[in-house]
C-alpha positions as CSV (number, residue, x, y, z in Angstrom):
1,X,53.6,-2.8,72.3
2,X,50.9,-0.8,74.0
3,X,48.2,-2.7,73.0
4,X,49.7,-5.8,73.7
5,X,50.7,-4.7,77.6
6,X,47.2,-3.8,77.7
7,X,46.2,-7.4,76.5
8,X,48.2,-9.1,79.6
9,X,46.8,-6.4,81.7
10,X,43.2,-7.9,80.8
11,X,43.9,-11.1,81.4
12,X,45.0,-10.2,84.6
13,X,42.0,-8.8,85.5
14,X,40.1,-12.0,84.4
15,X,41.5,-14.2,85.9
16,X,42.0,-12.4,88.8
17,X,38.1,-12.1,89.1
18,X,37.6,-15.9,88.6
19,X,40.2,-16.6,91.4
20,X,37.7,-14.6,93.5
21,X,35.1,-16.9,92.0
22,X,36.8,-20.0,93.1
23,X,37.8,-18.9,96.5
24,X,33.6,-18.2,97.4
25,X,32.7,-21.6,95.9
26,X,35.6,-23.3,98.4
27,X,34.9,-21.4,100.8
28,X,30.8,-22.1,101.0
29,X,31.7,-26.1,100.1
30,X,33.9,-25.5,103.8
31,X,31.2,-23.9,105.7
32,X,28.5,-26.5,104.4
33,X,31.6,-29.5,105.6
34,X,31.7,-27.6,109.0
35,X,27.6,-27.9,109.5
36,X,27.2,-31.4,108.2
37,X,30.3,-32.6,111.0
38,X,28.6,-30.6,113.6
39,X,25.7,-31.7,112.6
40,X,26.6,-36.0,112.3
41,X,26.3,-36.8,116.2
42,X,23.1,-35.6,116.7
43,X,21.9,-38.1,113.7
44,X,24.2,-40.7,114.9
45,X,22.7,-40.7,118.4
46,X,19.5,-40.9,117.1
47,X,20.1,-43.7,114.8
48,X,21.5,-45.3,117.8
49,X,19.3,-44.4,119.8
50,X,16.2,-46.3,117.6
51,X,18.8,-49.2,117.0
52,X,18.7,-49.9,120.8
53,X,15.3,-49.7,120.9
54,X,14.8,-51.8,118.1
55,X,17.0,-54.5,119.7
56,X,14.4,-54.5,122.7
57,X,11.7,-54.7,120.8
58,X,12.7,-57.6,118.2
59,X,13.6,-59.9,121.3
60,X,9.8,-59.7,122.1
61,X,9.4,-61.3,118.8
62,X,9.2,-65.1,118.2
63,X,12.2,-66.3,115.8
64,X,9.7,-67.0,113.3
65,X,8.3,-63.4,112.8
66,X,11.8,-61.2,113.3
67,X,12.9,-61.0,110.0
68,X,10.8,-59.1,107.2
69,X,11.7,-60.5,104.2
70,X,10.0,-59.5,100.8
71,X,8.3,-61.5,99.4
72,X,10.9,-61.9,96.4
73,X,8.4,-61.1,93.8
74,X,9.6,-57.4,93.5
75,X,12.9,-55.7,91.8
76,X,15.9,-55.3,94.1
77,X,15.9,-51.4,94.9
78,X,19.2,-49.0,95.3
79,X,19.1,-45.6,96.6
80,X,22.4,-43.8,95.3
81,X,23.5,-40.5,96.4
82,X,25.3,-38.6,93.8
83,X,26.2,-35.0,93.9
84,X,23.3,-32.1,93.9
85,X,25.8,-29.8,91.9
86,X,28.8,-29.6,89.7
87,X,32.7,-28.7,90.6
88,X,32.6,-31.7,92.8
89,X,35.1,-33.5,90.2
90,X,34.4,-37.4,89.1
91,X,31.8,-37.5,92.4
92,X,28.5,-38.5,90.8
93,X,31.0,-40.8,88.2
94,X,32.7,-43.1,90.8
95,X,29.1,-43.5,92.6
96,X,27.5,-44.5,89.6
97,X,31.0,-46.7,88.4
98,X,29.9,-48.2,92.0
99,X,26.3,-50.0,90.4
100,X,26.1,-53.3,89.4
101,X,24.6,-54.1,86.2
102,X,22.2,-56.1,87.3
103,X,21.0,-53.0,89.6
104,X,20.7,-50.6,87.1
105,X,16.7,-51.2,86.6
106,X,16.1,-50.7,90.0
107,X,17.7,-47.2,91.0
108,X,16.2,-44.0,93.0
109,X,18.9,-41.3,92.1
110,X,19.6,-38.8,95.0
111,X,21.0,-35.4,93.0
112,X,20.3,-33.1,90.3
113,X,23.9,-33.0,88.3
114,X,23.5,-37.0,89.1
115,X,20.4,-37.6,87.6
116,X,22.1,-35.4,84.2
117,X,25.3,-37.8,84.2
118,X,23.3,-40.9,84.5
119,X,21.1,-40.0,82.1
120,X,24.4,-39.4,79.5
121,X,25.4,-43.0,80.5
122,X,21.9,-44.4,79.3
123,X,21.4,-45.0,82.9
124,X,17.8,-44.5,83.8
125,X,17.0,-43.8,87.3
126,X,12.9,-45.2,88.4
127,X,13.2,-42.2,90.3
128,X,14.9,-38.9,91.3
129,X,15.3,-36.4,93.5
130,X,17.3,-33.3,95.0
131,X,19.8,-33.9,97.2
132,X,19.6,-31.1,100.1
133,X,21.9,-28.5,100.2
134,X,21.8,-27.7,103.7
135,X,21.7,-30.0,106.6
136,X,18.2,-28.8,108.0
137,X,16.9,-30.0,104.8
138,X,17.7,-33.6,105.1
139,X,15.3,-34.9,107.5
140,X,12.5,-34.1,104.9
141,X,15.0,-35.7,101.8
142,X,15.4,-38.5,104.2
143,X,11.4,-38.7,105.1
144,X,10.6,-38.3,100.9
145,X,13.0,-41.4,100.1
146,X,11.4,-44.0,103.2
147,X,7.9,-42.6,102.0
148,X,8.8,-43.6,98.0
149,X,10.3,-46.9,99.2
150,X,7.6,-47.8,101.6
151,X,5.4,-47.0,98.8
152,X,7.1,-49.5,96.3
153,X,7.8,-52.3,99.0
154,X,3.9,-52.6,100.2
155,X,3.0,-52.8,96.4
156,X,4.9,-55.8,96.0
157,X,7.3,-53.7,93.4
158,X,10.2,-53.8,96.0
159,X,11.6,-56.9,97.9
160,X,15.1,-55.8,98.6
161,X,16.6,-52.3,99.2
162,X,19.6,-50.6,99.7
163,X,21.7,-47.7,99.5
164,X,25.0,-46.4,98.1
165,X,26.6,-43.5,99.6
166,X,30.3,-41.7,99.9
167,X,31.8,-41.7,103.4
168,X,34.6,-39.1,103.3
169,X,37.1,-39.9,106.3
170,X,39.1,-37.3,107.5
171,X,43.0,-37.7,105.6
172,X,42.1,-41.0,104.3
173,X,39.8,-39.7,101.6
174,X,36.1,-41.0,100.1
175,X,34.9,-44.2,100.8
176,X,32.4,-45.2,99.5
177,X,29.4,-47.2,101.1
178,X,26.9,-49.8,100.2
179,X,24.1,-51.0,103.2
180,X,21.4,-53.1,103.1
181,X,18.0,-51.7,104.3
182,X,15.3,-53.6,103.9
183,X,14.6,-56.7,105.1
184,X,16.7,-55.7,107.9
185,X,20.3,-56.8,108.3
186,X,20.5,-60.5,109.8
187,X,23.9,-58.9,111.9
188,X,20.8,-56.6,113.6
189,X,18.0,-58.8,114.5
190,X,20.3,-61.2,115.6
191,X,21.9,-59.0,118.0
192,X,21.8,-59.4,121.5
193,X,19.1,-56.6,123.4
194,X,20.3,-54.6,126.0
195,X,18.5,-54.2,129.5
196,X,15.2,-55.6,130.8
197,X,12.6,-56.0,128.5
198,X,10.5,-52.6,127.5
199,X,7.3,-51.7,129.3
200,X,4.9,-51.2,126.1
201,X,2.0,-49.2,125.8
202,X,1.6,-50.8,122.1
203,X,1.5,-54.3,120.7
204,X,4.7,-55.5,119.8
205,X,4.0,-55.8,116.3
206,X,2.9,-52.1,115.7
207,X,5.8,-50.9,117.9
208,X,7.6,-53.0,115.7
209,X,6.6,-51.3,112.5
210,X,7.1,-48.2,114.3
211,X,10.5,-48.8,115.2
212,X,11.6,-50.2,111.6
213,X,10.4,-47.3,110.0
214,X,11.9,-45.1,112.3
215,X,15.4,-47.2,111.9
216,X,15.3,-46.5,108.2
217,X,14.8,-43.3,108.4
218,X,17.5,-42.5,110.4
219,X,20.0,-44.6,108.7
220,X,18.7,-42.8,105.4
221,X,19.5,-39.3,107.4
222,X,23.0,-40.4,108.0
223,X,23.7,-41.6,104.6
224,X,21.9,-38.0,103.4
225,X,24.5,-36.2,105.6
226,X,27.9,-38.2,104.5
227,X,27.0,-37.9,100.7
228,X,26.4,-33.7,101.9
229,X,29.9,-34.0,103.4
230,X,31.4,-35.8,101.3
231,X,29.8,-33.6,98.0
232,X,31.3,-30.4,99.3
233,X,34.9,-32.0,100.8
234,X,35.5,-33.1,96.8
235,X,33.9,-29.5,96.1
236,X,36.7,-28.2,98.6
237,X,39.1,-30.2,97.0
238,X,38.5,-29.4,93.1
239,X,38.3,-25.5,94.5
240,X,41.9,-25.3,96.4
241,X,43.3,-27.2,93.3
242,X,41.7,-24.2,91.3
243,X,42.8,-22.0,93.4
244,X,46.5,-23.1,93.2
245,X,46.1,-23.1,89.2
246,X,44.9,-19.7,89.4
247,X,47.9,-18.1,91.4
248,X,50.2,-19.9,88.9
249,X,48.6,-18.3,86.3
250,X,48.6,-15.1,87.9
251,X,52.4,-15.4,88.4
252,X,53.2,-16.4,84.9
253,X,51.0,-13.4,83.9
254,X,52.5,-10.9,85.8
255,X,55.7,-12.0,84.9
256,X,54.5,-11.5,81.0
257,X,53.5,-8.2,82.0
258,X,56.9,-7.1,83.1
259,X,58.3,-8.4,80.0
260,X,56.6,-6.9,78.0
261,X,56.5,-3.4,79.9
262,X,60.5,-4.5,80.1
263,X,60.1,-4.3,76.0
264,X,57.8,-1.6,75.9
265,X,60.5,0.8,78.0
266,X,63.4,-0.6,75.9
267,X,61.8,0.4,72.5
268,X,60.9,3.9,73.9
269,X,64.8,4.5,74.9
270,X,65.8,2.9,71.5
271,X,63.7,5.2,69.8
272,X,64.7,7.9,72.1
273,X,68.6,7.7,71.3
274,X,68.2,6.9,67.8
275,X,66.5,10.3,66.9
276,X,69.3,12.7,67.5
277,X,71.7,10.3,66.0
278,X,69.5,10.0,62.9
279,X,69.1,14.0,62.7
280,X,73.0,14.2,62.9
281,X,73.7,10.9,60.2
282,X,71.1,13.4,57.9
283,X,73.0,16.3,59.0
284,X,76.4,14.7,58.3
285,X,75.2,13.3,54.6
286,X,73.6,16.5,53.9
287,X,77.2,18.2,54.3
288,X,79.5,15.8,52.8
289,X,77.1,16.1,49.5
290,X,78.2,19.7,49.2
């Protein structure tokens, strides 16, 4: 009995050590949800902030010239965001569930534990990268992607791109998104501008250029920062559920200890009482043999 109380008292221990496991990986997946919400205005205003500027800008252009269409000899491109690391649950699965076929040739796979899940689908990505794992890291993510796909889009190897990211929204859950980046979305250039028209210190088409570049970057910033959130909310999600198996666990275990210490104390008291009554049955047989 000794050995097996020690046994439960092991398993105790264990699991005891990988609740304290579980509770540092939820808690760093709720610190990194905290930064990337603090940090989602700031990107927002800026993205908003080109977007208006952009708007000013295209009504310069005649009608003929405002949309940049490919020139539909290239593949249609799709920047997915999947998750940078594991314990995130079916993340990286429901993002890639979320590719067409027909888009499969064409993808540029944001995360490492991504990149290994695709590649057990038979899924091969034209490119790959890390995802960041800090918010002060995805400005240069975001400036690595535009640099790849303005790369592929000048060669001709690109006419269409967009991207597919998870929005998590506070108690509704992930959603997840799809947006077209390139050409630009009709709903945009076919938006009104706002105020008088710019004073410009560059021609129209370079500030143009400018401007569109600048636009895609920042809408590849915010999609960077909701797949960061929405990575570490599922983390935060697959952790508490851990973390409620664990305790469980623990209880059931503790529970099993007590037993068996229960059994442990009831064998000692058996064993206890039944030696003098033995020594007296011996004693007893012993003297009716005489």
């Amino acid at each position: 009995m000794t050995e097996r109380l020690q046994d439960v008292t092991a398993r105790i221990d264990n699991t005891r050590q990988l609740g304290g496991i579980v509770n540092s990986m939820r808690a760093l997946a709720a610190v990194r949800v905290q930064q990337a919400r603090k940090a989602l205005p700031a990107v927002e205003a800026y993205s908003d902030t080109v977007r208006q500027a952009l708007l000013r800008v295209i009504a310069l252009q005649p009608d003929t010239e405002r949309s940049p269409d490919g020139n539909g000899q290239g593949k249609a491109g799709l920047i997915l965001f999947c998750a940078e690391q594991g314990f995130a649950g079916l993340f990286s699965e429901h993002m890639l569930d979320a590719v067409q076929d027909s888009e499969k040739g064409g993808i540029f796979l944001i995360g490492t534990r991504g990149a290994a899940i695709a590649r057990s689908r038979e899924v091969s990505p034209v490119w790959t990268a890390a995802a960041a794992q800090h918010p002060a890291a995805i400005p240069d993510l975001a400036a690595t992607i535009a640099n790849e796909i303005c790369r592929k889009v000048l060669a001709g190897e690109l006419s269409t791109v967009a991207t597919v990211f998870c929005h998590w929204h506070p108690g509704q859950g992930a959603v997840i998104v799809r947006e077209m980046l390139f050409p630009l979305d009709p709903a945009l250039l076919k938006a009104a501008s706002a105020g008088p028209p710019p004073l410009l210190n560059l021609p129209p088409e370079k500030l143009m250029t400018d401007l569109t570049a600048d636009y895609l970057f920042s809408r590849l910033c915010q999609a960077a920062l909701h797949s960061f959130a929405a990575e570490n909310e599922a983390r935060s999600e697959r952790m508490t559920a851990a973390h409620q198996e664990i305790e469980r666990r623990l209880q059931d275990l503790e529970q099993r200890r007590r037993m068996v210490r229960q059994d442990d104390i009831t064998s000692e008291i058996i064993e206890l009482v039944s030696g003098p009554t033995l020594a007296r049955l011996k004693r007893f047989s012993g003297g009716a043999g005489e």
